[in-house]
N, C-alpha and C positions, 0 to 999 in steps of 0.2 A: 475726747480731747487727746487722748493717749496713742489713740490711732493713726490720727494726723500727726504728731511729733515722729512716733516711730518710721510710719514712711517717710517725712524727709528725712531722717535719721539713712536711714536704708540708701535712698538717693543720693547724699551727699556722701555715704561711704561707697557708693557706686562709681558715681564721679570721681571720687578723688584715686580707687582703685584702676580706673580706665586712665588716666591721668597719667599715674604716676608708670603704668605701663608703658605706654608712651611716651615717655620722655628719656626710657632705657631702648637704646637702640643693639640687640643683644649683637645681631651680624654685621655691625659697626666694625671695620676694621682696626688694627690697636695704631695706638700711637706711637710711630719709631725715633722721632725727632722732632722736635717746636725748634723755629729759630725767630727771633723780638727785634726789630732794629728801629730806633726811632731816630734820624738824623733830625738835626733841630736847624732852623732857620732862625732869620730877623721876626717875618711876619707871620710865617706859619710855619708845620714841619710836615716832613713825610715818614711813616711809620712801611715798614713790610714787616711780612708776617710769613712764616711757610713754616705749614705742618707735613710731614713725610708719613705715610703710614707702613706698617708690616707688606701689604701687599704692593708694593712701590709706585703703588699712586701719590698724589701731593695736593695738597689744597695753598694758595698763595693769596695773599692779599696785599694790597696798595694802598695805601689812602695817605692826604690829604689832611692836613687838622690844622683849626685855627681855632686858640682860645678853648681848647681840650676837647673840641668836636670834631667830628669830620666833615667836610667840607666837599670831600668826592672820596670814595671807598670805589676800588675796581677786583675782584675777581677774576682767580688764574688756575684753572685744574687740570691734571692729566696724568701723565703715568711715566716715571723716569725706565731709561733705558736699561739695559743689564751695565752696559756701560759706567752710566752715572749713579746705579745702587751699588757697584762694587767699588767704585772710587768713594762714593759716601762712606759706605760699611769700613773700608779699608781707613778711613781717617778716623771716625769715631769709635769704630774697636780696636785701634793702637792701643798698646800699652799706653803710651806719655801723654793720650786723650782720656785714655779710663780712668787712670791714678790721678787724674788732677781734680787738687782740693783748691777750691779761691772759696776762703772763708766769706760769710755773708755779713755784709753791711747796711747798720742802717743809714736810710738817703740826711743828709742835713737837710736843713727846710731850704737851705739857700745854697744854689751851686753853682759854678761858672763850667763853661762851656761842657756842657750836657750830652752825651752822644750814646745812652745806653741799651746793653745787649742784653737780653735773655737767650738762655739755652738752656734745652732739657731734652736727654738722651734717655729713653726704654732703659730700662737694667736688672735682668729678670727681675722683674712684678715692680721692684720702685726706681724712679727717676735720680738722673745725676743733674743737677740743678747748678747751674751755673751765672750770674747776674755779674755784669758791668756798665757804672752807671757812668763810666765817661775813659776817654781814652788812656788818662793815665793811670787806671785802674785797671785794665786789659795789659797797659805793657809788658809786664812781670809773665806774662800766659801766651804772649804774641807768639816762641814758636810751637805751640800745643794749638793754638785756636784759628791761627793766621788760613792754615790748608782751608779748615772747614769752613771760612769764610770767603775764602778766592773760589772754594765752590760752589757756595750762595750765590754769589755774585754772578758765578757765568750761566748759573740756572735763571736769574731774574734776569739776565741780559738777553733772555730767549725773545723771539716773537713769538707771542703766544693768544692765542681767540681769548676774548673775552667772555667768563662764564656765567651764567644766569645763576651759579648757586646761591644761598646765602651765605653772608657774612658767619666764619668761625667765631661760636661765646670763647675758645681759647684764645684768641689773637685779640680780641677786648684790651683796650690796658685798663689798669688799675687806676683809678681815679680817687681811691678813698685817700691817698697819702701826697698830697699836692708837694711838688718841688719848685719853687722857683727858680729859673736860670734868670743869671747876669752876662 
């Protein structure tokens, strides 16, 4: 009886060591930038997503949500220019990008017209974390935040292939803290 315990013993510490290898991707490139955008609609909304990494590739996502699902999710991958990573680097390594502090808030259960950002910039080893859950919560930050978003904006304005990868777990939202909009 001992025998048999101990081998699945052995197997399932097997398993769990092949596992958990593989779920660390060590030549994963780092993450240089997350940007969170969910416009909100009547019937549904659209969320984009785009992560930047150290090597100035991007991962972009699109989707579609109705009722806190998605409804159609598209993928967007490639590799930004020298161009577009020295105009990036040159807005969020500004001094008046680095030194801003927007304290964190928590959501009310119930909010009116909803329009919230996430941002999170590299900074050796920990993140500069920034959340706004509606426009007049960003105005106070508008000329510190405004650049970096006129260059979201003309990055997702690109045509760009459709890519088979999958969906980032970072670009996920958070569902565990439901907000209602009015």
């Amino acid at each position: 009886m001992k025998k048999p315990i101990a081998f699945l013993a052995l197997l399932l510490g097997l398993a769990l060591a092949a596992t958990a290898g593989s779920a660390q991707t060590p030549n994963a490139p780092a993450i240089r930038l997350l940007l969170n955008e969910v416009q909100p609609g009547s019937l549904s909304s659209s969320q984009y997503c785009t992560l930047v990494f150290q090597d100035h590739h991007f991962h972009s996502e699109k989707a579609s949500r109705q009722h806190g699902k998605d409804t159609d999710r598209k993928i967007y991958e490639g590799e930004l220019s020298e161009a577009d990573w020295n105009a990036l680097g040159a807005i969020i390594d500004s001094n008046e990008f680095r030194e801003l502090k927007v304290p964190q808030n928590v959501a009310p259960l119930v909010m009116q017209d909803t329009h919230p950002y996430d941002i999170s910039v590299a900074r050796n080893g920990n993140f500069q974390n920034i959340e706004f859950l509606d426009s007049k919560s960003l105005k106070p930050y508008e000329p510190q935040i405004k650049p970096l978003l006129q260059w979201w904006k003309s990055l997702r304005g690109r045509r760009m292939a459709e890519s088979k990868a999958p969906a980032n777990a970072s670009c996920s939202l958070d569902s565990s803290h439901a907000i209602f909009s009015q």
